[in-house]
C-alpha positions as CSV (number, residue, x, y, z in Angstrom):
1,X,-17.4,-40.9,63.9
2,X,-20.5,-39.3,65.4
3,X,-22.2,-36.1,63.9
4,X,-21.0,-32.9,66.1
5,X,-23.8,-31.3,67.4
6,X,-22.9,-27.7,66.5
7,X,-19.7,-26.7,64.2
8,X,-17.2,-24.6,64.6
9,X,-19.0,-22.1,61.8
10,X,-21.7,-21.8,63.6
11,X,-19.7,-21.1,67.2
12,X,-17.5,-18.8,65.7
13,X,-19.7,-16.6,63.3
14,X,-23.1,-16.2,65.5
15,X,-23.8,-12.6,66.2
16,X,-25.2,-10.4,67.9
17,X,-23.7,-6.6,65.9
18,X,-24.9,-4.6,68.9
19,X,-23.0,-6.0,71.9
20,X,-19.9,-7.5,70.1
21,X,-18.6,-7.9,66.4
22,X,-18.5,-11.8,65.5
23,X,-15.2,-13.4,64.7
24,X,-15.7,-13.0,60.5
25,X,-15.6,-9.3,61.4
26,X,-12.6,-8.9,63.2
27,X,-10.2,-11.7,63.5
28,X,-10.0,-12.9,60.0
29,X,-7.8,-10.5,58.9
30,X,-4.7,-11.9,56.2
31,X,-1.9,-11.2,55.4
32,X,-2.2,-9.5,51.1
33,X,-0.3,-11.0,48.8
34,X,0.8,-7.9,47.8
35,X,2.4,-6.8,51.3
36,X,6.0,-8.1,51.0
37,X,9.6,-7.1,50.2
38,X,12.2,-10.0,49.4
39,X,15.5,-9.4,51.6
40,X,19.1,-11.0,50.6
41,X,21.9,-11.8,53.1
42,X,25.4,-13.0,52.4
43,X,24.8,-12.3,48.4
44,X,27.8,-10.8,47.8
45,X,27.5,-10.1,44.3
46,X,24.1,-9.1,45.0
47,X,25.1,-6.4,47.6
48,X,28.2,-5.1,45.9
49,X,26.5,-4.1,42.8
50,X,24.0,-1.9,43.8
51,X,23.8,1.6,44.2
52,X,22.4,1.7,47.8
53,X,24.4,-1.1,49.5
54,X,23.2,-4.4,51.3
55,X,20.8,-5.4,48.4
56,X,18.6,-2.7,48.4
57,X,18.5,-1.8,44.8
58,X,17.2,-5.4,44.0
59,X,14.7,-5.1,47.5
60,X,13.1,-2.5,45.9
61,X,12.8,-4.0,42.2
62,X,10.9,-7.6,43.2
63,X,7.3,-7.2,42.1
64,X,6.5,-11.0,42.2
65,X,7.0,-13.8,44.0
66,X,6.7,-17.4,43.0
67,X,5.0,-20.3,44.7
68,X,7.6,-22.1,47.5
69,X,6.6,-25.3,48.2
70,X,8.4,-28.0,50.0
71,X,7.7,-31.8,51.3
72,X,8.8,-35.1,51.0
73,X,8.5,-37.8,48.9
74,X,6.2,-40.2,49.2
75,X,7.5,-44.2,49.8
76,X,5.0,-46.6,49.6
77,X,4.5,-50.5,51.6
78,X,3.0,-53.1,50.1
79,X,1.4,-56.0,52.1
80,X,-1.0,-58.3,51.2
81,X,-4.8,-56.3,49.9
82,X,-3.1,-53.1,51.3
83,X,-1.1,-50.6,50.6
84,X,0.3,-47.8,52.5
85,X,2.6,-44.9,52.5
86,X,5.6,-43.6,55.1
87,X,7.4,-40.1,54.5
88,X,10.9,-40.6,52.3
89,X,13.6,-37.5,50.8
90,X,12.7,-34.1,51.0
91,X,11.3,-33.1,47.5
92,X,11.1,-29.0,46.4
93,X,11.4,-26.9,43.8
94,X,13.0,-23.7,43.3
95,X,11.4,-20.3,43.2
96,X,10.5,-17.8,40.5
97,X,10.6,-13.7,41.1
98,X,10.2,-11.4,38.9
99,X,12.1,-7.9,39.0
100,X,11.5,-4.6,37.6
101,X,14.2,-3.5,35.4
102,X,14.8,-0.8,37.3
103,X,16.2,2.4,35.2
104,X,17.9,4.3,38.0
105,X,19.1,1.4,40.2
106,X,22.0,-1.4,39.6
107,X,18.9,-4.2,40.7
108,X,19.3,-5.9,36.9
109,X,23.0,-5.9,36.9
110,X,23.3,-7.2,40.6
111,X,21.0,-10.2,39.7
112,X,22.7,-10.9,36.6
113,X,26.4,-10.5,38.7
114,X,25.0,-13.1,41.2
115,X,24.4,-15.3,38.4
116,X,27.8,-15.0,37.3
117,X,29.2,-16.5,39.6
118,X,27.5,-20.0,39.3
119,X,28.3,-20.0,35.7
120,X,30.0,-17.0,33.6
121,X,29.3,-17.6,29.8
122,X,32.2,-14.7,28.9
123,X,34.7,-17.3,30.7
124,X,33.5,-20.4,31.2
125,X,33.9,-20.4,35.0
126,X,31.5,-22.3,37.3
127,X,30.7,-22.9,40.8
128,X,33.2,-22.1,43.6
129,X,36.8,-21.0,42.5
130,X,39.7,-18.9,44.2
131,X,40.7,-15.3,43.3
132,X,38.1,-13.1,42.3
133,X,35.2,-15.6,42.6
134,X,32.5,-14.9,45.0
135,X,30.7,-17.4,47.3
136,X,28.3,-18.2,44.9
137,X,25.6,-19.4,46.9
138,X,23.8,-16.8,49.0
139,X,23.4,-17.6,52.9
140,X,19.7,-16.7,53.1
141,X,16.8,-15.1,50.9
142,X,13.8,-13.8,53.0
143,X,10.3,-13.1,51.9
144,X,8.9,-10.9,54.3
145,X,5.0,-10.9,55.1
146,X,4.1,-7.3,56.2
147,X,0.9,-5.6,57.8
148,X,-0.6,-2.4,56.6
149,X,2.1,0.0,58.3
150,X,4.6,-2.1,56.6
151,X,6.1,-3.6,59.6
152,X,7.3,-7.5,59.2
153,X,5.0,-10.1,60.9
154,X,6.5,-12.9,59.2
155,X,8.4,-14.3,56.7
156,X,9.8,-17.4,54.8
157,X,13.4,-18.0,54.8
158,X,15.5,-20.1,52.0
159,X,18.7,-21.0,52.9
160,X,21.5,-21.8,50.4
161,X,20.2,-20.0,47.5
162,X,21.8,-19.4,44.2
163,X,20.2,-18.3,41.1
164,X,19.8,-20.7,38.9
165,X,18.6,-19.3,35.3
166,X,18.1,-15.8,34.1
167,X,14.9,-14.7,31.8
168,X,15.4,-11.3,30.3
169,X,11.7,-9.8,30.0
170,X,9.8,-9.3,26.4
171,X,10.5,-6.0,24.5
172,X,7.3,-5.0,22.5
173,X,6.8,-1.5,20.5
174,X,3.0,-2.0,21.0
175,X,3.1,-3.0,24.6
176,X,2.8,0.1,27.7
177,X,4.4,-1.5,30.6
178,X,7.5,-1.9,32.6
179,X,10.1,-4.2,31.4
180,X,11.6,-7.5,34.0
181,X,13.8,-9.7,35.2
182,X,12.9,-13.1,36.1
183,X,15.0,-14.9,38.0
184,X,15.1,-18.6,39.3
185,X,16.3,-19.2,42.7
186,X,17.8,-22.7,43.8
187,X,17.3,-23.3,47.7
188,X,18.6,-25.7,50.2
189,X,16.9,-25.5,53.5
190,X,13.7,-23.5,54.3
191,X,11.9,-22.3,57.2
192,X,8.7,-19.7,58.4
193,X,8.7,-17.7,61.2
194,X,5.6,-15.9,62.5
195,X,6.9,-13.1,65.1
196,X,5.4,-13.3,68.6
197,X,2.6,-10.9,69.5
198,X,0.4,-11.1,65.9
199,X,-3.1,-11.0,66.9
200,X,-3.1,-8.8,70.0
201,X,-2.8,-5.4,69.3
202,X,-1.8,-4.1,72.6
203,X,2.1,-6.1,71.6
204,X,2.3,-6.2,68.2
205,X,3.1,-2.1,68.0
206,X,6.4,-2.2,66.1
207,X,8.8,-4.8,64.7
208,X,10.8,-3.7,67.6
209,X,8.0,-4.9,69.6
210,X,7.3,-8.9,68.6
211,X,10.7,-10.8,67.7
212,X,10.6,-14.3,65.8
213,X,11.5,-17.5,68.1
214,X,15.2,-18.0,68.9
215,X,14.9,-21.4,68.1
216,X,12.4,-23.6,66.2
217,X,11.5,-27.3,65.6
C-alpha cells in the first residue's frame, strides 16, 4: 500500500478562523456520557410498582450505565502454516446500572418486584408460572442518548431483558452520599438507532422532528 499524499487530518482540520471555522470546531460534537435516561417497556412489575406509572419512578433513579457489548465468537481454520478465523455464536454479556435509592419514589421496590418474578426467595417460585406471575422477562430496555435540550437522538435497545441479580448498595456512618441499587440486566437481542436528521440543524429541531428508521439491517 502506497503512502497517501495528504491525510484526512490534515484535509479536515486546516483553517483559515476568519472565513470559516475548521471541522474540529464545529462538527465534532458527542454525544456526553452523562446525557441519558434508561426507558422500560413491557416490565410489568417494573411499571406497576411505581408511583408515577409506566416506569417512571425507576427512569428517574438510573445514575449509571454499564458497558453493552456484543459480538460473536471467534471460530478458527487450520490449514497447513496458516491459520485463520470465520465469525461463529453471538457472544454478550449482560449490563450493569446503578440506581438511586430513591426516598420519595417506589424505583427500589419496582426493581426488586421485577426480580421477583424470575426467582422469589419468600416462595421459591421461578421463571414463568400461571396466576399471579408476571411475564418475567421485559420486552425492551432503552438507553436513550440525548443532546443538550434533552431531546433523544439515539439510543440502544435490549430486547428480552430480565434482571438477573440484585446488589443492595453499602451503608456507611462515615460516608456523605446517596445510597443504590445495582441491578444486572440479562438481554436477548440488541439494536442502535440513530434518528434521522442528527447533524443538520435546520431538521433536527425536536424529537418530533427526526424519527429512527422503520426498519434496519
Amino acid at each position: 500500500m502506497a503512502t497517501p499524499d495528504n491525510s484526512i487530518f490534515n484535509n479536515s482540520f486546516s483553517r483559515n478562523p476568519s472565513v470559516k471555522l475548521p471541522t474540529i470546531s464545529t462538527d465534532l460534537e458527542t454525544v456526553r456520557t452523562y446525557q441519558f435516561e434508561v426507558n422500560f417497556e413491557g416490565f410489568p412489575a417494573v411499571t406497576e410498582n411505581d408511583r408515577d406509572g409506566g416506569g417512571v419512578d425507576v427512569t428517574v433513579a438510573a445514575k449509571q450505565v454499564g458497558q453493552i457489548s456484543y459480538g460473536v465468537e471467534s471460530i478458527p481454520l487450520d490449514r497447513l502454516n496458516d491459520k485463520v478465523h470465520y465469525p461463529g455464536k453471538p457472544n454478550y454479556e449482560p449490563v450493569e446500572i446503578t440506581f438511586d435509592n430513591l426516598l420519595l419514589k417506589n424505583s427500589s421496590e419496582a426493581l426488586w418486584s421485577s426480580f421477583k418474578e424470575v426467582y422469589s426467595p419468600m416462595t421459591g417460585f421461578a421463571g414463568q408460572r400461571l396466576n399471579n406471575g408476571k411475564s418475567y422477562k421485559g420486552q425492551r430496555m432503552t438507553i436513550v442518548e440525548l443532546n443538550g435540550a434533552n431531546e433523544p437522538i439515539a439510543s440502544v435497545e435490549l430486547f428480552g431483558v430480565y434482571a438477573e441479580k440484585v446488589a443492595f448498595g453499602e451503608r456507611n456512618y462515615s460516608t456523605n452520599e446517596f445510597n443504590t441499587i445495582t441491578v444486572t440486566f440479562r438481554f436477548d437481542f440488541v439494536n442502535y438507532e440513530k434518528k434521522r436528521g442528527i447533524g443538520n440543524p435546520g431538521i433536527h429541531t425536536g424529537p418530533q422532528a427526526v424519527r429512527p428508521r422503520t426498519q434496519s439491517t
